[in-house]
N, C-alpha and C positions, 0 to 999 in steps of 0.2 A: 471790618476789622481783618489785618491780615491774621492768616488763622497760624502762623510762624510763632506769635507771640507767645502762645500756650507751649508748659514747657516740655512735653513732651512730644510734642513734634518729631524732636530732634531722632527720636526712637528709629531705625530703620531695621530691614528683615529681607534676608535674599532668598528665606527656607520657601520650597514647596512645599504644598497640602498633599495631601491625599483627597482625589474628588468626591464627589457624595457625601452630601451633607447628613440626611437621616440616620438618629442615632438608633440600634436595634437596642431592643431590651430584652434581655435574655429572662423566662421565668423557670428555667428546667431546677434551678436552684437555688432555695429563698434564704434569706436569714431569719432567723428565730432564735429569739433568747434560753438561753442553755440553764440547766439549775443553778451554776452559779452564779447569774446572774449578768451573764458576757454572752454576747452574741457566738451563734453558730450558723454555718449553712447547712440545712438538711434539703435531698433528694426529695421532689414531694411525687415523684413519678415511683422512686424506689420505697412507697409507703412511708415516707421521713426520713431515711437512711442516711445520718454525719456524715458529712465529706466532708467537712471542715471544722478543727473541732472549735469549742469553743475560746473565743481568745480575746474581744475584741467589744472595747465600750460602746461604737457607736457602727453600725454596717449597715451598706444600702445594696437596692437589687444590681445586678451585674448588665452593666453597660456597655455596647463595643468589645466584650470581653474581657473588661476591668469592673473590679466594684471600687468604690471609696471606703475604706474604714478605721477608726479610730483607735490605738492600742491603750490599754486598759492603762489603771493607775491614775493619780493625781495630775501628771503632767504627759499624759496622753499626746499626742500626736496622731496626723493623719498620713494616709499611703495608699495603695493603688494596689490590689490585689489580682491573679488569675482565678481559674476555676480549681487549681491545686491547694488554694491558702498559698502561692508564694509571694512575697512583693515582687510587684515587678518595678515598682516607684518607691521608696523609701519610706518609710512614718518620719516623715523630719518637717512635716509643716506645722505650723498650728491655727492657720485655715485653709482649707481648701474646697472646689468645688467639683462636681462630676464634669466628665468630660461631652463638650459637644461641637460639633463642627471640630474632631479628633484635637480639639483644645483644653485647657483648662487652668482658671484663673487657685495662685498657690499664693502664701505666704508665707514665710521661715518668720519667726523669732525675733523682733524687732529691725524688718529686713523691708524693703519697698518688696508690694505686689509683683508676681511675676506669672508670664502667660508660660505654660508647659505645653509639651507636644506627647503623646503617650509613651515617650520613652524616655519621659523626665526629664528631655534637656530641654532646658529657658529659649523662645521665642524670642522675648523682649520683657523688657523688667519697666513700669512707669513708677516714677517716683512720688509724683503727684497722686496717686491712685487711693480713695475713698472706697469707693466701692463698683462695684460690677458683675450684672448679670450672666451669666453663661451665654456662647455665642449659640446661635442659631442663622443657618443657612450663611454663613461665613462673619455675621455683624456681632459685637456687642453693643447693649445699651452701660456708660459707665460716667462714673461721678467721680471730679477731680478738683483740687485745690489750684486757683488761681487767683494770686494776690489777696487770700485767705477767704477766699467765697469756695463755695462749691458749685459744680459747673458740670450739666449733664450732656453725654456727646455721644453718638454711635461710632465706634472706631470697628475699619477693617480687621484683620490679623496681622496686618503688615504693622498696627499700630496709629495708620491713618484716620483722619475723620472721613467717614461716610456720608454724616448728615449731619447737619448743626440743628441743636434743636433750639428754636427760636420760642418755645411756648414755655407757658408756666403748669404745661405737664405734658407727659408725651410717652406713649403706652410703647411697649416692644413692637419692633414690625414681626409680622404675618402674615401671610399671601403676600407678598410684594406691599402693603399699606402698613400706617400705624397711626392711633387715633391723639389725638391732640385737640387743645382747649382756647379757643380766644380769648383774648386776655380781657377786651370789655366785655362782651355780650356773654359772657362763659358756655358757649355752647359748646358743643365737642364735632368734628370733624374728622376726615382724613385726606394724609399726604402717603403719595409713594415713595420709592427708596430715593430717589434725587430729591426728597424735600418739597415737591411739587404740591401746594392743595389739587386734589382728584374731588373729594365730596366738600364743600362746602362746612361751616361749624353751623347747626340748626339741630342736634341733638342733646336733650339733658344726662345723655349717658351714652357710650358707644365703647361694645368690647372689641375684637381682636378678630379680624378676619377666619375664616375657612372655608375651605371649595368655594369661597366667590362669594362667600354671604357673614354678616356680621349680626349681631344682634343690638337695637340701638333701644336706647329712653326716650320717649316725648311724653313729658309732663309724668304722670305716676307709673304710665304704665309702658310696656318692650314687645318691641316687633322686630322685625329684621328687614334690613336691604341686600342690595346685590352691589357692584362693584359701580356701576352708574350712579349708584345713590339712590334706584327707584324701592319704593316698598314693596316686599314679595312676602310680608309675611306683614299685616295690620295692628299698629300697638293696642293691645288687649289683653295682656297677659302680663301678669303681678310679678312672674320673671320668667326671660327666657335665655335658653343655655344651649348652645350647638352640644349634640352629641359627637355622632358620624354618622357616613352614609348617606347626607342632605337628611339627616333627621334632627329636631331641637326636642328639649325637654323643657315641657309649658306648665306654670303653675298657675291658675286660675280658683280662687277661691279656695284657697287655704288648700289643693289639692293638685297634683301631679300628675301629666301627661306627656306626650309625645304631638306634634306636628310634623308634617312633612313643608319642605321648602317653598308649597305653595300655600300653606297656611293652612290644608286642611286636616283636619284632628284624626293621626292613625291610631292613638291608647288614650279612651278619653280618661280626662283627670278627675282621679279616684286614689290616689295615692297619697300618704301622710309623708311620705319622703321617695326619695329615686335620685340611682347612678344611674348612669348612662349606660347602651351597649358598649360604645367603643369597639364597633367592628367585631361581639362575640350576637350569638343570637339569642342570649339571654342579658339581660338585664334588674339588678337588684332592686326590689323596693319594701316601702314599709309600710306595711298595715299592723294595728291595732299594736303598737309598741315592738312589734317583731319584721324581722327580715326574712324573705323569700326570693324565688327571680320567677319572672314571665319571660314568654316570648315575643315577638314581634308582632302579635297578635293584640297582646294585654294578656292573654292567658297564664295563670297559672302553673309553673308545671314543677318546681321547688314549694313546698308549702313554708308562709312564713313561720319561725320559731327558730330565727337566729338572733343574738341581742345586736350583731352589726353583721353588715354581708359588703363585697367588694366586687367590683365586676371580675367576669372571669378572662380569664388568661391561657388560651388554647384553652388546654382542657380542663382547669382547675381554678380554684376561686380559695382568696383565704375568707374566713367566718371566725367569727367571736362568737364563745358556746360555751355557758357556764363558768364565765370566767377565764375562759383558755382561749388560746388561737389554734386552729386546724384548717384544715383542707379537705376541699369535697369534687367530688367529679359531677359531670351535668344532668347526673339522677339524682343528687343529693345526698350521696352515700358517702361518710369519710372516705378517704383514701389515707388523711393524715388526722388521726385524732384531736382530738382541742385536750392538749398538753401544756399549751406554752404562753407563756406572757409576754408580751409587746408593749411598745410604748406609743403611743398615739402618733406621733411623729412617721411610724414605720406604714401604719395602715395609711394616713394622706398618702406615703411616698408610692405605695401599693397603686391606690387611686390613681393619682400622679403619671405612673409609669404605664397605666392602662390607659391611659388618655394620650401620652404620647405615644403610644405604638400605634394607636389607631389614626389619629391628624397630626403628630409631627407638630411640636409647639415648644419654646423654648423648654428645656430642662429644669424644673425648680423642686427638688427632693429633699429631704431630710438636710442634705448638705447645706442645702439654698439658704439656713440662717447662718452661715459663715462667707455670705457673699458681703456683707462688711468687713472690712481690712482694719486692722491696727493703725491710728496713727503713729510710725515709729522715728522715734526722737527728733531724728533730724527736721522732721518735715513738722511737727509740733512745734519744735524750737522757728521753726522759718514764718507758721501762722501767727505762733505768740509775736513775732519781730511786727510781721503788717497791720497785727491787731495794733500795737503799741504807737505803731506811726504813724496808722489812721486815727488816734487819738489826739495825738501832738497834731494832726493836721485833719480836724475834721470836715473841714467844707472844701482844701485845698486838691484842686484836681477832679472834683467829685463829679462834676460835669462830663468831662472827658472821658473819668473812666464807666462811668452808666453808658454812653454813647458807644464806647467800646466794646461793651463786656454787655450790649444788650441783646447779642443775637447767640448768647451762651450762657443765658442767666439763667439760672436752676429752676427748675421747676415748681412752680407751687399750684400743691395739691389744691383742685378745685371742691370748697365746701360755699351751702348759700345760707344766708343769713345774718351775713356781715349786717353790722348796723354804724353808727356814729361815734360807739364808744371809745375810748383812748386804748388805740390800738398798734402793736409795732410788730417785726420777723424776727423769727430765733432759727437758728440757723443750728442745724446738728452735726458738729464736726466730724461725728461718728461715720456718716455716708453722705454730709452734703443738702440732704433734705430741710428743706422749709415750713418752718410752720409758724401760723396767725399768734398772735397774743392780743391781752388784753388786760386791760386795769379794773380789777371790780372790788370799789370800797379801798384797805390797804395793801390787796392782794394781787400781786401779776399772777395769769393762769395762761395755760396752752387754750387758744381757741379752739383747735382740731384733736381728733383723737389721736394718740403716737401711733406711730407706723416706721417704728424703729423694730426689723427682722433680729430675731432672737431666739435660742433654745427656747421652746415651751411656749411660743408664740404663731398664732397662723392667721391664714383669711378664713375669711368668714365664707362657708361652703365651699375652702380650700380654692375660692376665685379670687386672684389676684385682682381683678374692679371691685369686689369687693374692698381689699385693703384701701385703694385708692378714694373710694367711698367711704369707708368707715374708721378707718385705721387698720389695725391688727388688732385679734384679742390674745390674752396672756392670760395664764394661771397666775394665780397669787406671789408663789416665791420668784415668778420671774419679774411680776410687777412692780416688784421692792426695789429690785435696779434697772429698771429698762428706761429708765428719764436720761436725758442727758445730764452732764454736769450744770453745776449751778442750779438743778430743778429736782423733784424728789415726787415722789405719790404723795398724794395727801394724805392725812390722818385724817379719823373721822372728827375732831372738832375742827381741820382747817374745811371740811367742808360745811358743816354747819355756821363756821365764819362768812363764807361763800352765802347760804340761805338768809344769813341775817341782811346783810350786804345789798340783797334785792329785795326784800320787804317780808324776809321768813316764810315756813317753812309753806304756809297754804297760799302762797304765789311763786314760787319759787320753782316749780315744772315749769307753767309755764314764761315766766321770763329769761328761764336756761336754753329752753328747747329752740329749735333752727326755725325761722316760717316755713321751711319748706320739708318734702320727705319721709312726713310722720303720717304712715296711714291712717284711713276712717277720722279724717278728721281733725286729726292728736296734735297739727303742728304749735308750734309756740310763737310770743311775741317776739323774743330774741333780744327783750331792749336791755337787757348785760353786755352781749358780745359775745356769751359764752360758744353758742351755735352747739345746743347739743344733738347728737343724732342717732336715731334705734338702729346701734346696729348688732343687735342683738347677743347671743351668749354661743359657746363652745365647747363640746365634754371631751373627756377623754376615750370617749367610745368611738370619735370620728361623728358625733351626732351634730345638727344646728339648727337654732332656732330663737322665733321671735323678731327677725331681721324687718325693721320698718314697724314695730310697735312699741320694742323698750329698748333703749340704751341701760346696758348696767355696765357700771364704776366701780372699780375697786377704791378702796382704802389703806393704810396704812395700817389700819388699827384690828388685831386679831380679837377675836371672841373666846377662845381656846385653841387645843393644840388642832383640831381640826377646820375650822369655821372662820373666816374671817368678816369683817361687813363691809358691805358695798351700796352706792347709791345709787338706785335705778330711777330712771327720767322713762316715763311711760306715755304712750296716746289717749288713755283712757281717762288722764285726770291731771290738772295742773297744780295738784302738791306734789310734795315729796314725804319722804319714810325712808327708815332706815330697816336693814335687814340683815340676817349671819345664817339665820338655823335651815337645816337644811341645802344649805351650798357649801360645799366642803373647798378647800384652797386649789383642788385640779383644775374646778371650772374656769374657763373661757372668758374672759370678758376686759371691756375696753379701758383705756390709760387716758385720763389728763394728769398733766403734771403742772404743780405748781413752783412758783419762782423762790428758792433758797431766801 
C-alpha cells in the first residue's frame, strides 16, 4: 500500500528538536493536596514548605522543568507550569499529555490533536488523530481514523511513519525493539525500529526491552532473554519484572525477590509485595500488611509500618501513614509529616516517575488517561459518512480494501480461548482499539476485558502488559461509563441472564473462564466464548492482587451508597456467587461490557 493514501501524510515539519531524548524528572518539589481540596506544591527538602499555593484540580511531578496541571472548576482545563506556579503554556486544552522527546500530544476544545513543543507552539496538528502515546526517543506509537477503521502507526515528530505495524498488537519500542504477536500461532516476538523480525514469535508473553534483556512467558511461567533471543534468565518465576541496574524483581510462590541477569537469586523471595530500587539503594516492600525498605542485601534497615511506601528519590520517599501522605529520609525519619491526601493516581505517577528516572521508558503518568482524544465533529460527521456507505455497499470493494489496509490494521489485543461460538469485532472509536465479541443465549458480550484509559482506571501492578493481558481495572463510578457507545456495564440480573444462558449458576465459572492462564489448575472450558481471565483487583492505596486466580466484575447494580456487587470468576471453583459487602466502590476491578 502506498503509505500517501493515509490522510495525514500530507502533515510536513521543517522545526528542529533539541537533542537528547531523556526526560529529567525533577523531585525537589512534589504536589500534594492542600486542605481545600486542590493541589499544591510543597518543598519536601524545606520540611514541606508551599512554594506553590494551592490552585489546581489535577497536578503532576515536574518534568524537563514543566509540570502538567489542571485548573480547578467544572470546566477545568489543562497548562504547563514552571517552578514559580507561572504558566508558561496556557490551561486552554482539555487534553493533554506530559512532555517527552521535549514534545507533547494537546487538544483544544472540539479541535483535531496537536503535537506542541515546550513553548506551546503547534508542531503539526493530525486530524485523523484517536489517540496516542507520548513519544520516546524521538517515536510515537498513535491510533488513526482511516476510511473509519482505526489504524495504529509509529510516526516520527516530523509526522512521518517510522514503522508500520503489520501485527494485531504491537507494544512501544524500547532499547531499539518492540514486541509484537503473530497473527496465527499468537506468539509474541520482536522487531527492531526498521520493522525488521530480530527474535522470532515463540513467546506466550514478552515485555519491553532494557539494558539488552526483556522479560518473556513460556507457558505459565517468565524468564528473561538478551537481544539474540538466547535465555539468560530460565522461565521459573510466577512473574518477573526488570528493576535497574541488570537487576529483576522475581516472584516465586506467592513471594518476592530479586535476580541478577544471570539468574541467580541476590534477595531471596520472602516478600508479600515489592517496588523496585530503580537506581536508589533502598527499595520498598511488604511484610505482614505493612511497608518498610531493604537494601541490596535483602536487609532491613526501614522497619515495615507504613500502610503503602514508594521507592525513593534522591534522598526522600513519599509514604502513606495513617491516612495521610508524607516524606521520610533514608533513616525513616519524617522530614514531611503524613498531613495530606492524595489520590491514587498521584502515588502510580510517583512510582511511574521513579522508574523512568532510573531506565528511561516511555512517559505514562497521571496525565496518560488523557492520551485518548476527542472525536471532534468534523471527523465523527466523516466516520458516520464511511459507516453509512459501507452499509449501502457491504461486500463492494471489500477485497481491495483488506488487501490494502492489511499492513495497517489495528491491532488486536491478544487473548486465548477463543472457541467456535458466534463471534464478531467491535471497534472503539474512542482510541481505535479492537476487541472480540460474542453471542451468548440473546445477549452480545465484549469477549475481552475493556482496556479503554480513563480517570480512575489503571494496570494491573501499574504494568502496561498487564493491561494488554488483562484489560484495565476501574473503580465503580468509572465503570458506569467506561463502555463504549452502543454497550453499557451490566446489571446484575444481565449477568445472571449470562449464567442462565450457559447452564446456571454451578457450571457457569467454569464455561466463562479462558482454557488457558488460570493458575493451580483453575482454567475453564471457555465453551461460551466469554474467555474470562484473573486478572485480579486494585485499591486505592496503590495495592494489587490475586492477578492469575480471580477475575472480578463489576456491575451496574449498587448495594448501598457504599458497596456495589460484582461477579468474580475464580481458580478454585467452577460456580459462581455474587458478592458487595466488604468492597466498597474505590476498588479496582475489571469491565465487560454488554451490547445496548
Amino acid at each position: 500500500m502506498n503509505r500517501k493514501k493515509l490522510a495525514f501524510i500530507a502533515v510536513a515539519c521543517i522545526l528542529c528538536f533539541a537533542c537528547g531524548d531523556k526526560t529529567k524528572v525533577d523531585f525537589s518539589i512534589v504536589p500534594v493536596m492542600g486542605s481545600n481540596g486542590e493541589y499544591q506544591y510543597i518543598d519536601v527538602s524545606q520540611k514541606g514548605k508551599v512554594v506553590i499555593n494551592p490552585q489546581f484540580s489535577e497536578a503532576t511531578i515536574f518534568r524537563d522543568g514543566l509540570a502538567l496541571v489542571k485548573t480547578s472548576g467544572s470546566d477545568g482545563k489543562w497548562g504547563y507550569i514552571d517552578k514559580k506556579g507561572k504558566f508558561v503554556i496556557p490551561p486552554v486544552y482539555s487534553y493533554a499529555q506530559t512532555f517527552g522527546s521535549g514534545v507533547a500530544w494537546v487538544q483544544m476544545e472540539d479541535q483535531p490533536p496537536m503535537l506542541i513543543d515546550k513553548k506551546g507552539k503547534m508542531i503539526l496538528q493530525i486530524d485523523s488523530l484517536g489517540a496516542a502515546i507520548p513519544f520516546n526517543h524521538g517515536i510515537s506509537s498513535i491510533t488513526i481514523y482511516s476510511k473509519g477503521k482505526g489504524l495504529t502507526m509509529f510516526i516520527n515528530k516530523k509526522g512521518e511513519p517510522a514503522i508500520a505495524v503489520a501485527e494485531e498488537y504491537a507494544d512501544d519500542i524500547n532499547d531499539g525493539f518492540y514486541s509484537f504477536v503473530n497473527r496465527e500461532t499468537r506468539k509474541y516476538g520482536y522487531k527492531n525500529k526498521n520493522g525488521e523480525i530480530t527474535i522470532n514469535p515463540q513467546f506466550d508473553g514478552a515485555a519491553r526491552f532494557f539494558d539488552g534483556m526483556a522479560a518473556v512467558q513460556v507457558g505459565e511461567k517468565e524468564g528473561a532473554i538478551d537481544k539474540k533471543g538466547d535465555i539468560i534468565i530460565n522461565p521459573q518465576y510466577d512473574n518477573l519484572r526488570y528493576d535497574s541496574d541488570g537487576l529483576f524483581r522475581a516472584k516465586m510462590g506467592g513471594k518476592w525477590g530479586w535476580v541478577d541477569k544471570k539468574g541467580e537469586i541476590v534477595v531471596n523471595p520472602q516478600f508479600d509485595n515489592a517496588e523496585g530500587y530503580y537506581g536508589s539503594k533502598l527499595a520498598p516492600v511488604e511484610m505482614g500488611g505493612k511497608y518498610g525498605y531493604i537494601d541490596k542485601k535483602g536487609q532491613i534497615v526501614i522497619n515495615p509500618q507504613f500502610g503503602v511506601a514508594t521507592p525513593f528519590n534522591g534522598d526522600y520517599a513519599m509514604v502513606y501513614s495513617d491516612g495521610k501522605v508524607g516524606f521520610i529520609n533514608k533513616k525513616g525519619d519524617f522530614v514531611v509529616y503524613p498531613l495530606y491526601d492524595l489520590k491514587s493516581e498521584n502515588f502510580i505517577e510517583y512510582i511511574n516517575a521513579s522508574r523512568q528516572n532510573a531506565i528511561d521508558f516511555p512517559v505514562r503518568y497521571i496525565s496518560d488517561k488523557n492520551r485518548t482524544f476527542q472525536v471532534y465533529e468534523k471527523l465523527a460527521e466523516k466516520i458516520r459518512e464511511w459507516e453509512e456507505e459501507k452499509a449501502k455497499k457491504p461486500n463492494e470493494g471489500a477485497e481491495k480494501e483488506e488487501e490494502e489496509m492489511a499492513e495497517y490494521e489495528e491491532p488486536m489485543p491478544p487473548t486465548k480461548g477463543m472457541n467456535e461460538a458466534e463471534s464478531d469485532v467491535l471497534t472503539d472509536r474512542r482510541e481505535g482499539k479492537q476487541y472480540r465479541t460474542v453471542k451468548i443465549g440473546n445477549q452480545t458480550w465484549m469477549a475481552q476485558n475493556l482496556n479503554y484509559e480513563a480517570n480512575g482506571s489503571v494496570c494491573y501492578e501499574n504494568n502496561s502488559a498487564n493491561c494488554a493481558k488483562y484489560g484495565r481495572l476501574y473503580n465503580w463510578n468509572t465503570a458506569k461509563s467506561a463502555c463504549p457507545s452502543g454497550w453499557h456495564l451490566p446489571s446484575k440480573s444481565e449477568w445472571e441472564t449470562l449464567d442462565n444462558a450457559v447452564g446456571g449458576e454451578d457450571v457457569a465459572g467454569k464455561k466463562l473462564k479462558a482454557k488457558s492462564g488460570w493458575n493451580d489448575g483453575g482454567n475453564g472450558t471457555d465453551e461460551s466464548g466469554f474467555s474470562g481471565v484473573p486478572g485480579g483487583r486494585g485499591f486505592s492505596d496503590g495495592n494489587f492482587n490475586f492477578a492469575g486466580n480471580i477475575g472480578f466484575y463489576w456491575s451496574a447494580s449498587e448495594k448501598n451508597a457504599k458497596n456495589a456487587y460484582y461477579r468474580p470468576l475464580r481458580n478454585d471453583t467452577d460456580n459462581v456467587s455474587w458478592n458487595a459487602d466488604g468492597v466498597n466502590k474505590g476498588y479496582l476491578f475489571s469491565v465487560r461490557c454488554v451490547k445496548d
